[in-house]
C-alpha positions, 0 to 999 in steps of 0.5 A, a space after each residue: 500500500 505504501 509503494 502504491 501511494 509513493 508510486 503516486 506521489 512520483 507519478 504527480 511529479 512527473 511532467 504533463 508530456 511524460 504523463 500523456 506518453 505514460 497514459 495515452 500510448 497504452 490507452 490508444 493501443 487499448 482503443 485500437 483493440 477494443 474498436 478491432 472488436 467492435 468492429 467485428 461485433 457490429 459487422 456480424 451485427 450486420 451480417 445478421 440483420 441484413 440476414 433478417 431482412 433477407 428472410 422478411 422479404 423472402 417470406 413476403 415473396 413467398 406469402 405473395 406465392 401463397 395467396 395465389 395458391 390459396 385463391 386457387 384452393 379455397 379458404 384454409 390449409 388443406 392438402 390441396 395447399 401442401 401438393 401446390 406448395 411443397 416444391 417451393 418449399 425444398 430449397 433453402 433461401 439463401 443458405 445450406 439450412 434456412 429452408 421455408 416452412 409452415 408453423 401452426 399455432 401450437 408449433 407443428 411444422 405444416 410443411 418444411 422439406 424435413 422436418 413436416 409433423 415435427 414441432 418446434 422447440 418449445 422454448 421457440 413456441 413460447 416466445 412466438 406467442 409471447 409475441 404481440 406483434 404479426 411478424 418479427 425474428 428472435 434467437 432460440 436454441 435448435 436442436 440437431 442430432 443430439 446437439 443445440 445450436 442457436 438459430 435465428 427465426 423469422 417469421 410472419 403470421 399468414 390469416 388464412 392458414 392461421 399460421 406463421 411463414 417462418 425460415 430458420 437461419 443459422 449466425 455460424 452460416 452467416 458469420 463464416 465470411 468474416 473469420 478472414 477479415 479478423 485476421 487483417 484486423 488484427 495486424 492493422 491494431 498492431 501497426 495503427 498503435 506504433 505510428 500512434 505512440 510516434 505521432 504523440 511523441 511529436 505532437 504533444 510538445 507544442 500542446 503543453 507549451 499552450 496548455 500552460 499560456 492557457 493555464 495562465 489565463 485560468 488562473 485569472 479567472 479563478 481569482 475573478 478576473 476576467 482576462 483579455 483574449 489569449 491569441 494563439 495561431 493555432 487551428 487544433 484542439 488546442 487552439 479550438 480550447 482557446 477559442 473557447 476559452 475566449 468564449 468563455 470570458 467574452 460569455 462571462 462578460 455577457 452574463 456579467 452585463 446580463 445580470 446588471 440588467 435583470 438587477 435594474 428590472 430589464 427583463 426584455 434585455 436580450 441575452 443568449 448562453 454560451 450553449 444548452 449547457 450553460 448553467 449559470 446563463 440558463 439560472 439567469 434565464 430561468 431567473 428572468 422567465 420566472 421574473 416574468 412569468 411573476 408579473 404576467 401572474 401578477 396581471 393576471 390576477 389584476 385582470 381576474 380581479 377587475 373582471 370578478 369585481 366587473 362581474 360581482 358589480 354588475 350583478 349588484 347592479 341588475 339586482 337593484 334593478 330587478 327589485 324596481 319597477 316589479 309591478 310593470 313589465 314595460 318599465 323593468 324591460 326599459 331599465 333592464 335593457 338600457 343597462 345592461 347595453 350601456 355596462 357591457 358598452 355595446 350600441 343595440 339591444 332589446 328584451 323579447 318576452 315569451 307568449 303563449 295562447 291556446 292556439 300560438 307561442 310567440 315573443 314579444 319585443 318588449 323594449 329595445 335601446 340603442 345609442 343612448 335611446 328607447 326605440 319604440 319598435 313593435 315587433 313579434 316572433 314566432 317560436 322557432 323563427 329566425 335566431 332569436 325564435 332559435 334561441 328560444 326554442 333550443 334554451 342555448 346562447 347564440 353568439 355570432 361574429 359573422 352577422 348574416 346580411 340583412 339581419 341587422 343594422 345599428 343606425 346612428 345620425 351618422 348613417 347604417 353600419 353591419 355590428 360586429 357581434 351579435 349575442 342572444 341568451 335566452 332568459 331561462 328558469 329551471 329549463 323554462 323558457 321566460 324570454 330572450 335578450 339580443 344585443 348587437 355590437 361593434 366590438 366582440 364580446 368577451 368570455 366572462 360578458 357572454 357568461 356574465 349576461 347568462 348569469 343575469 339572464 337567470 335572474 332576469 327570468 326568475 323577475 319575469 314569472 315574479 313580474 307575471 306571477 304578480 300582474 296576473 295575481 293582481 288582475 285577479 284580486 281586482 276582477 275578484 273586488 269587482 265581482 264582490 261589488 257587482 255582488 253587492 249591487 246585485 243584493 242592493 238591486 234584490 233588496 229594493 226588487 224584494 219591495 217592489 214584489 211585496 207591492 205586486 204580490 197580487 199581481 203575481 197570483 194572477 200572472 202565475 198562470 203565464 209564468 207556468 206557460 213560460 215555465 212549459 214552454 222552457 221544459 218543452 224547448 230547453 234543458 232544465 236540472 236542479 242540483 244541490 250544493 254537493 252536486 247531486 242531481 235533484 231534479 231533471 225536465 224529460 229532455 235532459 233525460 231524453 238527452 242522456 238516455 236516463 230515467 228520472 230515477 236512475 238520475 234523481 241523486 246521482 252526482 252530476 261530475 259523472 257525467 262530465 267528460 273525463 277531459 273536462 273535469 278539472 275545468 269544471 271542478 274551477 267553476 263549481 267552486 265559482 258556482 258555490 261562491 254564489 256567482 253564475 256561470 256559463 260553460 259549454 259541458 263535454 257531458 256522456 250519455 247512457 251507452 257512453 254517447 257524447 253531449 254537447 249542451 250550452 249551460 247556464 249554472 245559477 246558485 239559488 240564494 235565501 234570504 240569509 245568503 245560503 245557497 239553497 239549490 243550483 238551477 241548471 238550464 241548457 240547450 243540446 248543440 252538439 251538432 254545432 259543438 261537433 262541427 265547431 270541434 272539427 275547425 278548431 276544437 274549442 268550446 265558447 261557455 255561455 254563462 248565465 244564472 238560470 233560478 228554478 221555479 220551486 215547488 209550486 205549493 210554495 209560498 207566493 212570495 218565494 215562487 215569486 222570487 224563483 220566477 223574477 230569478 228565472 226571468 232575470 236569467 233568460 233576460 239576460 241570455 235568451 231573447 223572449 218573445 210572448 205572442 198571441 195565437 193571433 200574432 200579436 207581440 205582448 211581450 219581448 226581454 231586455 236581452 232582445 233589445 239589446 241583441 236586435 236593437 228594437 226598442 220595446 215600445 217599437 215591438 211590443 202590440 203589433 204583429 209578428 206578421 207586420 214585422 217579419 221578413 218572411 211573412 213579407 218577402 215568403 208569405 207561402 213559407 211563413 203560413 206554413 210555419 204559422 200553421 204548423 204553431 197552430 197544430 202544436 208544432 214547435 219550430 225553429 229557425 234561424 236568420 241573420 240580419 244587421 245592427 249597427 253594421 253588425 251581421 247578427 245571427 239568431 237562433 228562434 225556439 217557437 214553443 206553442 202553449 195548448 189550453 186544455 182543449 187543444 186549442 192555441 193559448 200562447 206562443 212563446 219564443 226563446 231566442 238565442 245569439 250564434 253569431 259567434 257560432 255561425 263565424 266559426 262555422 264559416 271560418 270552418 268551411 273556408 279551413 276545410 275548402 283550403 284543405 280541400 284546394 291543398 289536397 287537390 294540388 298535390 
């Protein structure tokens, strides 16, 4: 150990020139052998490979073989491929021993000129299935008469024989070649190591001459001083050393400069490192990126800020906004609009509300602004229709930077310019859509301005069906205070008409014979049913049970929502509670008959009210239209409720007084929905209701006390078909017929019920005729048959 180190200590004294000879002639001759034998390592390297590749393309060449003897045999190895296939299999491909062959999957040779029926070794088999890859080569160990070898296999899997092309090559074949080469070789190493211990003798006392001026220069720069140039004339390595020692001192210096710079925050000042290496310039650099990367952090977190404080600003804003002008839709658009265009600073913009009727969904612009100002413009959107009716029917956001020509113009006092963006959101509220806001721009809208206007959009829709909730709400108390008054003045009007009747009792008894007329006259011409408060049937006249199929008993108790149609039930529950808070109502009943068969009658449900406020029946009267309501039905499928309070006369033993409160009801209900008409047998008019004045227009004065025949237009322009129907009254017919005529250049179509009265022996005692207005009726009939005749015209083209 002690020679060692003393052997050390010499070797450290001994000059650089004597150490290099001492190192570099041995280590060179060292390096000549090791590159004489990788040399020879990757020339057999490359013997083998160009070997596989031989193989590869051979194999290629003979599964192009394969596949014509394959389409000519049919699908599959089969004998018929073996006898095509087997003299191209006795030759080797290049060599004495690498002859073609078929593998199967389990390792058995399919064809191979020696070895068919045999397998492959096993280890073989496990690596070629071990394999992902289709085709490839590996070394395995073969075994041949009772000795191993290691072979090289290359194979390729074939799909329609569902085996492996392989050939076999053995490395001793294709080495053989390169045994004389070796010994070249070796003779070169010698001969290249003594001209190389020469040629370092010769060349390495200029070298250490320079290494020491280098030395010099070194030593300066390990004190941290950085040195001028050193100049030597010299283009060798050594020469190439002092080129980069220049470098490194002129790239110390750069690097000095740079870091003053980054010192003073220049950040931009331009700096290259000496090579990808450089680690001081790249920490420099890395320091300045990181330096930059701070303050882009830093701005960025600005921007983030300005644009969460924007944002977080804006929706306090339009929150206020939402909470004023709750009570009116026009005023919260207005505001809600001009706001929102003059915070996101774009020139145009409008608020549509959604709309929908029995019949059409549409929006509605609401209010639009631009440049500073309210445009009153009138406009309506179809669901569906163009981009705004896209975005509403869809419930997703619309932006576009290319606005499709003739869209839209923004129009200044300047003139007409195309906008630049154009953004709709839809004003939507748990996937209800409540309206859509367009807003057009001269400049593209950002990320967080297109997410800002979806947030408010949100609350903007839930103010709307507040807004909506509250209008609708209030019209409703205000029809309701209405109600309650007309409720009042209606019981101011029965107090006083109460006095009056007290007068007229006596009068009353006599007339109560015409009121049994009139009564007779309504069951003959109308339907007529007493309920009670629960709804259950009381009482019914023969032709509401001619009507449904029903006997009076089998209706007398029954619960009338039965017989309402399953579809129209809960409509009809709403106005039995209308019913039961003591208004009269009118409603077209969906009502099914015995045997299921479907009604239509025109109704008038009229609570009747005692003394103390309590309903004590519901007077039911009607008129079966459901040839009219069938066809009605067949246009449009809608049914117009004619509501009206009819009273019931109760029992005629009642008191005088009460059955003269049930026929002033029932009066005051015709009076008010049906036009009465009271004649004579002889024609002449006694009697006509309000309700015929005010349908026709005659005052009571001009009707009352002449006769029909002076009056009616067709006892003066058709007298045969008056007589007729006048003769047809006399023999106890009743009649009805319909005809229009105008007032106050109205076209009004009436509907006449003539009831003819019999005394007890037969003869005519009075007419009574119930008219009825179906005007509206009669439009719906005609707007049918136009609808039918453009269905017809349509049919017809195609």
């Amino acid at each position: 150990m002690n020679e060692f180190r003393l052997i050390m200590k010499l070797f450290k004294n001994i000059k650089l020139g004597q150490r290099v000879q001492f190192f570099v002639i041995p280590l060179i001759a060292v390096l000549f052998i090791f590159a004489g034998l990788t040399l020879n390592i990757m020339s057999k390297k490359r013997v083998l490979e160009a070997a596989q590749l031989q193989a590869s393309v051979y194999i290629d060449k003979t599964i192009q073989l394969i596949d014509i003897v394959e389409n000519k045999t049919g699908k599959g190895f089969t004998t018929d491929d073996r006898v095509e296939l087997k003299s191209y299999f006795q030759s080797p491909a290049f060599y004495t021993t690498d002859f073609p062959s078929i593998v199967s999957l389990t390792g058995e040779y399919l064809l191979h000129i020696l070895r068919e029926g045999q397998r492959i070794p096993l280890s073989a088999l496990n690596k070629l299935k071990s394999k992902s890859e289709k085709q490839g080569a590996f070394l395995y160990t073969d075994f041949t008469d009772n000795s191993t070898e290691e072979r090289l296999l290359c194979y390729k899997f074939y799909e329609p024989y569902n085996a492996y092309i392989t050939i076999s090559i053995s490395p001793k074949e294709t080495l053989a070649p390169l045994e004389n080469n070796r010994r070249v070789l070796i003779l070169i190493i010698i001969f290249s190591s003594i001209m190389a211990a020469l040629a370092v003798r010769y060349m390495i006392n200029p070298v250490v001459r320079n290494v020491n001026l280098v030395n010099i220069k070194l030593r300066q720069l390990a004190n941290g001083d950085l040195p001028n140039h050193l100049k030597i004339d010299s283009s060798d390595e050594v020469g190439l050393m002092v080129n980069s020692l220049n470098k490194l001192i002129d790239g110390l210096k750069q690097t000095t400069t740079f870091a003053r710079e980054i010192g003073h925050n220049k950040l931009e000042f331009q700096y290259k490192p000496l090579s990808d290496k450089d680690e001081l310039g790249t920490a420099l650099l890395e320091m300045r990126d990181n330096l930059k990367r701070a303050n882009l952090e830093e701005l960025r977190r600005k921007e983030e800020d300005n644009i969460r404080s924007w944002t977080n600003s804006g929706l306090a804003t339009f929150g206020d906004i939402l909470r004023q002008n709750n009570n009116n839709l026009n005023l919260l658009a207005d505001s809600i609009i001009q706001n929102l265009v003059n915070y996101l600073e774009a020139n145009q913009g409008g608020i549509f509300i959604y709309n929908e009727s029995d019949s059409d969904r549409y929006l509605e612009l609401l209010s639009a602004f631009a440049y500073n100002r309210k445009k009153f413009v009138e406009k309506v959107i179809q669901l569906g229709e163009g981009l705004v009716g896209t975005c509403a029917q869809e419930k997703n956001t619309i932006y576009l930077k290319e606005i499709p020509e003739n869209y839209i113009t923004i129009t200044s006092g300047l003139g007409e310019a195309t906008p630049t963006s154009l953004l709709i959101v839809p004003l939507k509220l748990e996937d209800n859509i409540f309206g859509v806001i367009e807003i057009a721009s001269f400049r593209e809208f950002k990320p967080f301005e297109i997410e800002f206007v979806e947030k408010i959009g949100e609350s903007i829709a839930s103010t709307l069906f507040s807004v909506k909730n509250s209008i609708r709400t209030k019209i409703l108390l205000e029809q309701s205070q209405q109600q309650r008054e007309e409720m009042a003045a209606q019981e101011e009007e029965m107090r006083q008409n109460m006095e009056e009747m007290q007068a007229t009792q006596e009068e009353m008894s006599r007339k109560n014979v015409e009121l049994e007329v009139v009564t007779s006259a309504i069951n003959q011409a109308l339907l007529s049913m007493t309920l009670s408060e629960d709804g259950y049937i009381v009482d019914s006249n023969a032709n509401f049970q001619i009507l449904l199929g029903y006997n009076k008993q089998e209706l007398d108790g029954r619960l009338f929502f039965e017989l309402i149609h399953s579809e129209q039930r809960s409509g009809f529950n709403n106005l039995w509670e209308q019913v039961l808070i003591g208004q009269s109502v009118n409603e077209t009943l969906h009502i099914v008959g015995n045997n299921g068969v479907d009604k239509y009658v025109m109704t008038s449900i009229s609570p009747g009210i005692d003394d103390m406020g309590m309903i004590v029946k519901i007077f039911l009267i009607g008129q079966d239209i459901t040839e009219t309501k069938k066809l009605e039905l067949m246009a449009q499928k809608q049914a117009d409720a004619i509501e009206q309070n009819i009273i019931e006369l109760q029992m005629e033993q009642e008191l005088s007084a009460q059955r003269e409160k049930d026929m002033e009801t029932l009066l005051k209900a015709l009076d008010q929905n049906c036009l009465v008409t009271v004649l004579e047998p002889d024609g002449l008019i006694t009697y006509i209701n309000n309700k015929n004045v005010e349908v026709l227009g005659d005052s009571k004065e001009d009707i009352e006390g002449k006769h029909l025949q002076d009056l009616d237009y067709n006892a003066k322009n058709n007298p045969k078909e008056f007589k007729i129907f006048w003769d047809n009254l006399h023999k106890g017919i009743k009649q009805s017929r319909e005809f229009s005529l105008t007032v106050n250049s109205k076209i009004v179509w009436i509907q006449e019920n003539y009831t003819p009265v019999m005394d007890q022996n037969g003869a005519l005692y009075k007419i009574i005729n119930i008219g009825f207005d179906i005007s509206e009726n009669k439009l719906k009939e005609a707007e049918m048959v136009k609808l039918i005749s453009q269905l017809k015209d349509l049919k017809d083209k195609k």
